[in-house]
N, C-alpha and C positions, 0 to 999 in steps of 0.2 A: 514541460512535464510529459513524460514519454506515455502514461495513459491515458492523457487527452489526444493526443495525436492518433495512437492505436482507434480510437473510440467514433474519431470523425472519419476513420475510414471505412467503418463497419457498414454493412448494407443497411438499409432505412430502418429492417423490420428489429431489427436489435442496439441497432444506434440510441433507441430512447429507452429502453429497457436495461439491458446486460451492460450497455452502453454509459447507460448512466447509473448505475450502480458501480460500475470500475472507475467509473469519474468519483464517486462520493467517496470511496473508500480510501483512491491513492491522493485523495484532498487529504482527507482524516489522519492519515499517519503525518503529513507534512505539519498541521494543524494543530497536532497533537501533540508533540513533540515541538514545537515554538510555545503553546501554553502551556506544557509543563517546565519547561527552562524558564520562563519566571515566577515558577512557585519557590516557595524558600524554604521547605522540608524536601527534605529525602524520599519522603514517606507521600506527600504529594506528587513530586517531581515521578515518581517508580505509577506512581495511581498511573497519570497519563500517559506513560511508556511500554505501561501497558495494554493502555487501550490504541496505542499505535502501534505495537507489537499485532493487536486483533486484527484491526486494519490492514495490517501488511499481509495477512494470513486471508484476510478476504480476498485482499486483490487478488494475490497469487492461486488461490481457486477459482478466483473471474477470469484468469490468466490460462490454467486448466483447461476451462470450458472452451473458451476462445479458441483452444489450440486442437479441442477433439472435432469441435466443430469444424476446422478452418475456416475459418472467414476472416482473419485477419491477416498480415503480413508475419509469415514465419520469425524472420529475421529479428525485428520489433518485438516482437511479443517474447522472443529470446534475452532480448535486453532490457527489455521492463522483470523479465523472470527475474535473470541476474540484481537487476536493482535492488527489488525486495530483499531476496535472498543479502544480499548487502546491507539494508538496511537492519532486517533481521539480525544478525551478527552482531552486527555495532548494538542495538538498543540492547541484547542479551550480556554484549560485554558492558554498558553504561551500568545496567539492571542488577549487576553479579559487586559494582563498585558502591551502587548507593546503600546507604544503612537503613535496614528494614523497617 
């Protein structure tokens, strides 16, 4: 997972803060999106897609921060962007399929 990787590069003072809130959050979308794939409504399954949808939308402001600050690896945190932004898309195209 590419924001744990980002997270254990950070310098000490942010590694258990910022650090570990972009850890919690790119858990959450992964988490969240395995327990609502086996819920059995639409209407469940859309609940937790959306709260991975949040998740993704946190990271990517941890991802923000990370990148006004530098402190992290350009390159990295370019491709954890990208991820989100990926996954975003898919769950809005899953989100637009399920029945409300």
């Amino acid at each position: 997972m590419s924001v744990v990787k980002i997270t254990h590069e950070l310098p000490s003072e942010y590694r258990y803060t910022i650090g570990d809130q972009m850890i919690r959050s790119g858990l959450s979308i992964v988490l969240n999106i395995a327990e609502g794939s086996g819920k059995e409504s639409d209407k469940e399954l859309n609940r937790y897609f959306n709260i991975a949808m949040g998740s993704t939308n946190e990271t990517l402001a941890v991802i923000d921060v990370l990148s006004d600050l530098r402190i992290a690896d350009e390159k990295k945190m370019e491709e954890a962007e990208k991820l989100c932004v990926s996954i975003s898309k898919q769950l809005g195209g899953f989100k637009k399929k399920l029945k409300k």
